[in-house]
N, C-alpha and C positions, 0 to 999 in steps of 0.2 A: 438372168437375161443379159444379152451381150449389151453394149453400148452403140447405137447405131449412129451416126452422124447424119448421114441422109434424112432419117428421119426426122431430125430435129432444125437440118433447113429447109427441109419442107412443112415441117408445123412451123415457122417463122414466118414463112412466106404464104400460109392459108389467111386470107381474104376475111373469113369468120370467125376468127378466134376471140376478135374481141367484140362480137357480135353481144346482145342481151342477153341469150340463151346460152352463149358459153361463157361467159366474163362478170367477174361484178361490176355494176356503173361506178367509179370513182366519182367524190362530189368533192374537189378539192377547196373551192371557192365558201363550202358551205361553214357555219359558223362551227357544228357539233358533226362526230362520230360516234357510231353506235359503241356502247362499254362493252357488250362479250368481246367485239373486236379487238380493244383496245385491251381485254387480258388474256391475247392470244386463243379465244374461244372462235367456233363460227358464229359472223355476223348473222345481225338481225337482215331478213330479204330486204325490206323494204328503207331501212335506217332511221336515222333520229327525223321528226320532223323540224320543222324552220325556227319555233318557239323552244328547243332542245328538250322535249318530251318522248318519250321510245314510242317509235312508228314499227314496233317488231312486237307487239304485244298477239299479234295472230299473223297467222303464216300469209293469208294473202287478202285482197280485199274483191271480195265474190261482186261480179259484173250480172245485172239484171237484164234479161232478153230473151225474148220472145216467151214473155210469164213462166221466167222461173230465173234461180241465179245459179249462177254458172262458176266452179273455181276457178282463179287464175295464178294461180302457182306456178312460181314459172320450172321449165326445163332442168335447170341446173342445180335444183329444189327438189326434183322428183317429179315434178308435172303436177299436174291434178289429185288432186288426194281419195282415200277410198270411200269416206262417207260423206265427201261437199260438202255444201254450205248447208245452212241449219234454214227453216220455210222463212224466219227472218230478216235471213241475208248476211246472218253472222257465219265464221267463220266457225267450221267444228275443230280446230287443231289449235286451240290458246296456250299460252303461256305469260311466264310474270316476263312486268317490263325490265328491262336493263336502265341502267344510269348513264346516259350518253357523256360523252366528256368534249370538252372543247378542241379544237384538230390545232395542229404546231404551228400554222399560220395564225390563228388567232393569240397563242401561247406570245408568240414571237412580238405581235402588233402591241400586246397589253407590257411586255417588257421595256419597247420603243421606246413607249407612253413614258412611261417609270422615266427611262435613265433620262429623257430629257427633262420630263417635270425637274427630276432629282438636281441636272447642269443647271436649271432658268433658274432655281434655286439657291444656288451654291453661286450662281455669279450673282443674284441681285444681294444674299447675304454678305459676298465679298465686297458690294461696294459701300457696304454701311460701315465695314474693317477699315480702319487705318494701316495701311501697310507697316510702318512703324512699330506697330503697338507687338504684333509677335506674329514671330514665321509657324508659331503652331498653328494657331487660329487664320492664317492670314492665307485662304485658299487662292488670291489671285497671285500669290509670289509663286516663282517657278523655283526656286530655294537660294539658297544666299551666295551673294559674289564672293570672286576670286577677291584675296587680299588687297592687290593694287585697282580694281577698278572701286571699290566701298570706298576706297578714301573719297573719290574722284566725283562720286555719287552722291555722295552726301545732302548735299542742299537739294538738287532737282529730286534726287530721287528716280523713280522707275524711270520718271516720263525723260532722262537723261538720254536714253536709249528707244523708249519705247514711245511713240510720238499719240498713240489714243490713249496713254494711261491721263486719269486725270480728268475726262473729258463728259464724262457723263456717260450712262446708256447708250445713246444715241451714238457716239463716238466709237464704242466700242463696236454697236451692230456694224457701223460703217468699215471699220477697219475689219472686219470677217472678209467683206467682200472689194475689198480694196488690197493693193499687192502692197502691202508695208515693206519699206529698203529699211531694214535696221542700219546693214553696211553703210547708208550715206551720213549717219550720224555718227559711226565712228572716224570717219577723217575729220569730224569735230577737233579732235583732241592730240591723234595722229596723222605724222604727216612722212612724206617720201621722198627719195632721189628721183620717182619719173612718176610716170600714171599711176593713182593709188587703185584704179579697178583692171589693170593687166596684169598677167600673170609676170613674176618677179617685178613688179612695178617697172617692164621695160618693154619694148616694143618687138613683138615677139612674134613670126610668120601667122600670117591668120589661120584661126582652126576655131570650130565649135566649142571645143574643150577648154580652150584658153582664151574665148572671149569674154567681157564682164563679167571678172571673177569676182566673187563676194565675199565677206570679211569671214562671215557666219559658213563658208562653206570649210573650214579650215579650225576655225577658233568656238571654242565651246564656253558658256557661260553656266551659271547656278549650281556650280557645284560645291560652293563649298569655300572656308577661305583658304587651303590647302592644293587647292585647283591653281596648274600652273596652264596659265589658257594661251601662252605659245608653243608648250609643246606638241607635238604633232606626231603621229606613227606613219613608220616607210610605207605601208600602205595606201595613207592620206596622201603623200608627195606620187606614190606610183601611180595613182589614177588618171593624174594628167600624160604622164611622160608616156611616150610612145616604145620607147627600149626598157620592156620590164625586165625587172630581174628579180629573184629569191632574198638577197643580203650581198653584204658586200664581199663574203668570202666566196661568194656562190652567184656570178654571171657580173659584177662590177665590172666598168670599161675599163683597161688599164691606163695610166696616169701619160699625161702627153710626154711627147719627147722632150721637152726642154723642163719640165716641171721640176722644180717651183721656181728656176731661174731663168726667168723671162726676159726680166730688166736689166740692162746691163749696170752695176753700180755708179753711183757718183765719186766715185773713192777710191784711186787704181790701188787696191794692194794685195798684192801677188803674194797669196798665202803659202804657197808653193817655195819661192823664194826666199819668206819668213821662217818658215819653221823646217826648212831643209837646210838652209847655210847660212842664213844672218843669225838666227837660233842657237845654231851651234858652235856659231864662231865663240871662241873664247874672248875676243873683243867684246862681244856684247850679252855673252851669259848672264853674267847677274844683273843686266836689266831682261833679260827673255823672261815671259809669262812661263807659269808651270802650265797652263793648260789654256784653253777658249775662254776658259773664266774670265783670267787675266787682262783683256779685255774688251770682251760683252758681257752687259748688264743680264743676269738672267729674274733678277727679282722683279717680279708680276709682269715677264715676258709674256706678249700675248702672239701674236702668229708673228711677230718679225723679233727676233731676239738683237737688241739695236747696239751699237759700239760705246764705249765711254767718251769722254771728251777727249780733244788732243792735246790737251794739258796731264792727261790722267796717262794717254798711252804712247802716243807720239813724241811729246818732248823729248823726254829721256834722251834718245837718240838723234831725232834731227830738228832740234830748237838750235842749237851750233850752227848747222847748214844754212837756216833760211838770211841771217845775217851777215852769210858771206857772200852770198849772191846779188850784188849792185846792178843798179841802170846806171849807163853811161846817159847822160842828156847831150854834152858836148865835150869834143877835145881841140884842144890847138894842134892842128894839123901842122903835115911838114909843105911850109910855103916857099914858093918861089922869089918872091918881089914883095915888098913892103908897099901896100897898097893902103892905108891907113890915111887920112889926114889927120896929121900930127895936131894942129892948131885948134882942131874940132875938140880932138883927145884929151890935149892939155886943159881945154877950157870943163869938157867934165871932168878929168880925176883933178883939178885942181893944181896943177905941175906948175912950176916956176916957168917963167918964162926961159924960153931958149928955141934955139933952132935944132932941127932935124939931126941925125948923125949923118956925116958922109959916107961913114964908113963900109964898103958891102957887107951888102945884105947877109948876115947868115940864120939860117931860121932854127929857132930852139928846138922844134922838132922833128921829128923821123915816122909818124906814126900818120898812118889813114884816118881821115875823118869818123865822128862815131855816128853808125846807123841810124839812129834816131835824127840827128841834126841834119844828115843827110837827106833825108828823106821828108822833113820839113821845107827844105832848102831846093828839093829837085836836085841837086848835086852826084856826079856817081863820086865815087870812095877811092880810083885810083888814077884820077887823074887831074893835079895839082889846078891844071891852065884853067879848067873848069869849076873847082870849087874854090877857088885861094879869093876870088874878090868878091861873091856871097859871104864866106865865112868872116869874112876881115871885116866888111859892112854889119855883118851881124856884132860883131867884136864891140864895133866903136856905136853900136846902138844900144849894147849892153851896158856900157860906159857910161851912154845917157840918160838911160829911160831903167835899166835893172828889168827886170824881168818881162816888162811889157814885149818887147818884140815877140819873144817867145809863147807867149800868151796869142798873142795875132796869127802864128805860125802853125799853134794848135786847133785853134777855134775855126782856122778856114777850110780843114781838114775834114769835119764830121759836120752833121746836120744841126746834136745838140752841141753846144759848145763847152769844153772838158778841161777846160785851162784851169777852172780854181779848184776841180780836183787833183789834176796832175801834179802841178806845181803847191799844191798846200805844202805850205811850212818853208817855202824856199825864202831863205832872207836877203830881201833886196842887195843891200848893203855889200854882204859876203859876194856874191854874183858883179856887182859893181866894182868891188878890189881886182877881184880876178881880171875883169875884162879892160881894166887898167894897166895891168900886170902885161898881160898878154899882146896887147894894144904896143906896150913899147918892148917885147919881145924880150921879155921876161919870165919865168916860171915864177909861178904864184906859191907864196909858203902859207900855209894853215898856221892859225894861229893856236888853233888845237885841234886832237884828233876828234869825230864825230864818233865816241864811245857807242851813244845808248839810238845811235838811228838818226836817218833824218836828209836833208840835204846838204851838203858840204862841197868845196873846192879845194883841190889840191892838187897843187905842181902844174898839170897841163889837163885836166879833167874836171867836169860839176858832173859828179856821181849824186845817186839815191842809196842811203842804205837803209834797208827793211829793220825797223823796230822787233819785229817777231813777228809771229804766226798774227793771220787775217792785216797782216796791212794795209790799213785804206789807200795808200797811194800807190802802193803794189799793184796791187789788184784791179785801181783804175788803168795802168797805164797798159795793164791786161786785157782789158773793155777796150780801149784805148786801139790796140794793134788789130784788134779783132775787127772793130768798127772801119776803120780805115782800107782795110784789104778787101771787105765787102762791096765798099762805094767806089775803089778803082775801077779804070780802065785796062784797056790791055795794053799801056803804052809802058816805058821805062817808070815812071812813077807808079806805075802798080808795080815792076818787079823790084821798085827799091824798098816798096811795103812791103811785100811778102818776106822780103831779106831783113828787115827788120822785127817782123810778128816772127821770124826763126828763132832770133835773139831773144828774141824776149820770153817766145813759150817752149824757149828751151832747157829740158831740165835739169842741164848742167850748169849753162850762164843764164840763163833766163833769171830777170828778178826777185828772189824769193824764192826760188825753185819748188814757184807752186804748182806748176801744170807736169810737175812730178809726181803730184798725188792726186789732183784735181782732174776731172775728167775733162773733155770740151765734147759738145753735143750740138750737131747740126739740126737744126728745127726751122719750122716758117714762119715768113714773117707775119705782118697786117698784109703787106701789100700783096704777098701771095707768093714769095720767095723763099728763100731760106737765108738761116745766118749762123752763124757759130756764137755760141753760150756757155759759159764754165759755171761747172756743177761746184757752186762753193760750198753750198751745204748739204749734208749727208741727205742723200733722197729714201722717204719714205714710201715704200709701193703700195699703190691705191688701188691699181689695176684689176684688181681682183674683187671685186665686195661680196661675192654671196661665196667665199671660200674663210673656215674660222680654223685657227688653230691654238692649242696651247702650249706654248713649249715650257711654260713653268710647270704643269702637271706630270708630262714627260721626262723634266730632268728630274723631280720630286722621286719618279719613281725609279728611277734608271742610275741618278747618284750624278755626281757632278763633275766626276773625272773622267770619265770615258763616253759621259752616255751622248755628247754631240755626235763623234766620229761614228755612231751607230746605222745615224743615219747618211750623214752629210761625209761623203766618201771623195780626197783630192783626187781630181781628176790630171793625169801629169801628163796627157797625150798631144794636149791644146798649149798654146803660146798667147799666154791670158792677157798678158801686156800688150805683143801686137793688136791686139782687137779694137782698142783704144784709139790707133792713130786713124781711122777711119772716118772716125766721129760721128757711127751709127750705133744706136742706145739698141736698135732694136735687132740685129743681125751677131749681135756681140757674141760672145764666147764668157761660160763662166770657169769659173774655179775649181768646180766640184762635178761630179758627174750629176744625172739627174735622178731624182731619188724616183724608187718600180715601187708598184702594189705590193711586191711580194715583200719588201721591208715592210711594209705596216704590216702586215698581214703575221709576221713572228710575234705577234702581240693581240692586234687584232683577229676575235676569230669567233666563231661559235662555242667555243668550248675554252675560251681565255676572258678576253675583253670583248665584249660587246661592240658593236660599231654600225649605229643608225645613222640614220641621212645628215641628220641635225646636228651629230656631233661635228663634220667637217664642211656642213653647208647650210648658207643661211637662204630662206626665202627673198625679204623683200630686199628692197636697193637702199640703204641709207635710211635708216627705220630713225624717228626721232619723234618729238613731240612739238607742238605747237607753240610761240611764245607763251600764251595768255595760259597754258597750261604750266609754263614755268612760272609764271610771273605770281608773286607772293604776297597778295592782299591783307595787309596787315590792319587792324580792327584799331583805330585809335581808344583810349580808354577813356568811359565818361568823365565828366571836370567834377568834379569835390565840391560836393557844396559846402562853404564853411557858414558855418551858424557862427554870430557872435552876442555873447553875453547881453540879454537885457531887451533881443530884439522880438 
């Protein structure tokens, strides 16, 4: 017989189907079902009764009316049967009963029953367990911590973390129905760069996904003390982020344009310039490094592979330089007129009595005033009429007082006052000869040279000479030119400053010829300005915190003579040095090109090295621990009771 569809949505949609006479009544509520049913026989008509006895022991139960009984077998049974009921009112069609069985709703109810009895059980015997005593027996532990939080755990135990452990029954029922924050008990112990409950501990566009994120949504506990509970799978990290991708061979953004050289160095040097011509020069071959080794530290390099000292790489070559590079403080200019009072002069240096020379005037020197003194002075530099009777009063004040004038001259120039750093180590005395000297238009002779550094006078000059590399008065008079050109105005005394801060951060004359290697960096002030700053110590880049690298792992496997340039390629298109005179940190120009995806990627890969989230990026902002978590409670030891003899 074919398969008719029609007919089967119209037996769906018939009104009677599930009528008495066509349907069995389902009794799903009721406690039992009939057993033929239940061993795929046909049921009993009538089913189990209420007390689970078979209500199918006779086919129908015959109805009495109108004096006599009547079958009522129903329809779907065959109807009425052929010999009815018996004059009794029994039924003549008997059979044995069936064994009803209980239906899957009751099955299921009585299982309930069990597994809770089985829980009420199992928690009230866990609280009679000492957690301590063993993780076999011990049904309330959820199983044992990671190695570093056990230590940490010790004394408190569960309730460390778990705020109802401990608390009786009652505490427990409660915390069923109470929202336990485990997360706020771990900033107990851990602490952060920003918010400990935003996503990377920083403040990050609002979104559902990354509000009040939680420790536990991330970090997993009880497994074990082999359980490392900050690592995390790329799929934990991809849940938040909106740009999914497969791995990082397979959809990763590629690396920004300037990556990894963001910042422009504290330390102008032109690597370019090093290992292309100073490198090769035979002047300086056998101090040239064989390689990056030479000098960067690579042992326990961690993302910044740092320089050695400049005792270690720098000397060599320009420890010589920085001692030839002098500040002029003053010179005995070339004067017109002797403008002195002699009797003042004689009375400080001490001179015999006598009178003045009549003789003209000729002046010992040829030479324009030195910038510095100029510029203390207001004086411009070529033009005698105007500096010869500041510079002669300064002369015969030196005569007087030694270095104080000078000191007055500094001090009225800046806000803080810079005189006992500038002038450290200047000997009164030496400065007093001189300006005695000079006073009677004489050239001054050194009674020695100034070998090992320092301040000295000589012939028509009080020079500085730099000790060596970091000289504190170097360096002040550095702060010094810096300070001074920010606080002018725009009249001739600001451009006799600037003419002076030339001299001095210049890396040919400049003293010290430190702002040859030293960078200078315009930054803001308090008040809301800017100012110029010299990078004197090598800067470390912070800029970055959830970026990790290792370069000790990398050179471990790559070898140590070639494997920097692998990645770190000179870029020779850029004019690395101009970038500097700018004195913007953040628009600079580097040295190297910027390193692409597709360099990691000849190592990194699905089928090489591996490369999850975790190995080049960290979650939180400045992860650390709390004091009271470092702080080391030492147990003093009980005091000795001495017993003595006889007591």
């Amino acid at each position: 017989m074919a398969f008719n569809p029609h007919f089967c949505i119209l037996r769906i949609m018939e009104e009677d189907k599930f009528g008495h006479n066509e349907s069995h009544y389902e009794r799903p509520n009721l406690p039992y079902r009939c057993g033929r049913g239940s061993l795929w026989q046909t049921p009993c008509n009538h089913g189990p009764e209420v007390d689970g006895s078979c209500g199918g022991v006779q086919e129908c139960k015959p109805f009495f009316k109108k004096d006599r009984w009547q079958c009522r077998r129903g329809k779907r049974y065959g109807g009425s049967c052929e010999h009815g009921p018996g004059p009794n009112g029994e039924c003549s069609l008997q059979r044995p009963p069936c064994a009803p069985r209980s239906t899957l709703r009751v099955i299921r109810g009585r299982l309930v029953l069990l597994a809770v009895g089985i829980v009420l059980a199992m928690i009230g015997f866990s609280l009679t367990v000492d957690p301590s005593f063993s993780d076999q027996f011990n049904f309330s532990s959820a199983g044992p911590l990671s190695k570093s939080h056990s230590k940490f755990t010790e004394q408190k135990g569960c309730a460390s973390c778990h705020d109802a452990h401990g608390k009786g029954p009652v505490g427990w029922v409660k915390a069923v129905f109470n929202d336990s924050d485990i997360s706020s008990n771990c900033v107990n112990c851990h602490s952060f760069g920003g918010p400990s409950f935003e996503a990377h501990n920083a403040a990050v566009p609002a979104d559902k996904e990354t509000q009040n994120i939680k420790c536990i949504m991330c970090h997993r506990e009880h497994n074990g003390p082999k359980m490392i509970t900050k690592s995390l799978t790329p799929a934990q990290c991809g849940s938040c982020h909106k740009n999914k991708f497969e791995s990082f061979e397979k959809g990763h953004p590629e690396f920004t344009k300037k990556y990894p050289y963001f910042d422009r160095n504290s330390i102008k040097f032109d690597h370019i310039s090093h290992l292309k011509k100073h490198f090769d020069n035979e002047k300086f071959s056998d101090k040239a490094p064989d390689s990056c080794l030479g000098c960067h530290t690579v042992t326990l390099a961690d993302r910044e592979v740092r320089p050695n000292s400049y005792e270690m790489i720098c000397a060599n070559c320009h420890g010589s330089q920085i001692k030839k590079k002098e500040l002029i403080l003053l010179r005995h200019p070339e004067l017109m007129q002797d403008l002195i009072d002699y009797e003042t002069l004689a009375q400080a240096c001490n001179i015999p009595d006598g009178k003045k020379s009549e003789e003209e005037f000729l002046s010992i020197s040829t030479e324009p005033p030195a910038l510095v003194s100029a510029f203390l002075l207001n004086v411009a530099t070529d033009d005698p009429e105007t500096y010869e009777q500041p510079l002669q009063d300064l002369i015969l004040a030196m005569a007087e007082e030694s270095s104080a004038p000078f000191a007055e001259l500094i001090d009225a120039q800046t806000d803080t006052p810079m005189s006992e750093h500038l002038l450290a180590g200047l000997n009164p005395e030496v400065l007093k000869r001189a300006a005695c000297s000079w006073g009677l238009n004489v050239e001054y002779e050194a009674p020695a040279d100034a070998k090992f550094g320092g301040w000295y006078a000589d012939m028509l000059e009080v020079r500085y000479k730099p000790a060596g590399h970091a000289d504190p008065v170097a360096k002040n008079w550095i702060e010094f030119a810096l300070a001074v050109t920010s606080v002018q105005g725009q009249d001739e005394k600001a451009e006799r400053a600037v003419a002076m801060q030339e001299q001095i951060l210049s890396a040919k004359e400049g003293v010290g010829g430190c702002i040859k290697c030293h960078a200078i960096t315009e930054v803001k002030d308090s008040k809301g300005g800017s100012k110029l700053v010299v990078e004197w110590n090598y800067g470390y880049s912070d800029d970055r915190p959830y970026v990790r690298y290792k370069h000790d792992n990398h050179i471990e496997i790559l070898g140590t003579k070639n494997s920097c340039s692998n990645c770190h390629v000179l870029d020779k298109q850029v004019d690395y040095m101009e970038s500097f005179k700018e004195y913007d940190a953040v628009n600079a120009v580097s040295n190297f090109e910027s390193i692409k995806k597709k360099t990691c990627m000849q190592c990194h890969s699905e089928t090489q090295i591996n490369m999850e989230c975790q190995k080049c990026h960290l979650y939180h902002l400045k992860p650390s621990f709390k004091k009271d978590m470092l702080t080391v409670k030492a147990e003093l030891p009980s005091p000795i009771k001495v017993t003595v003899h006889g007591e």
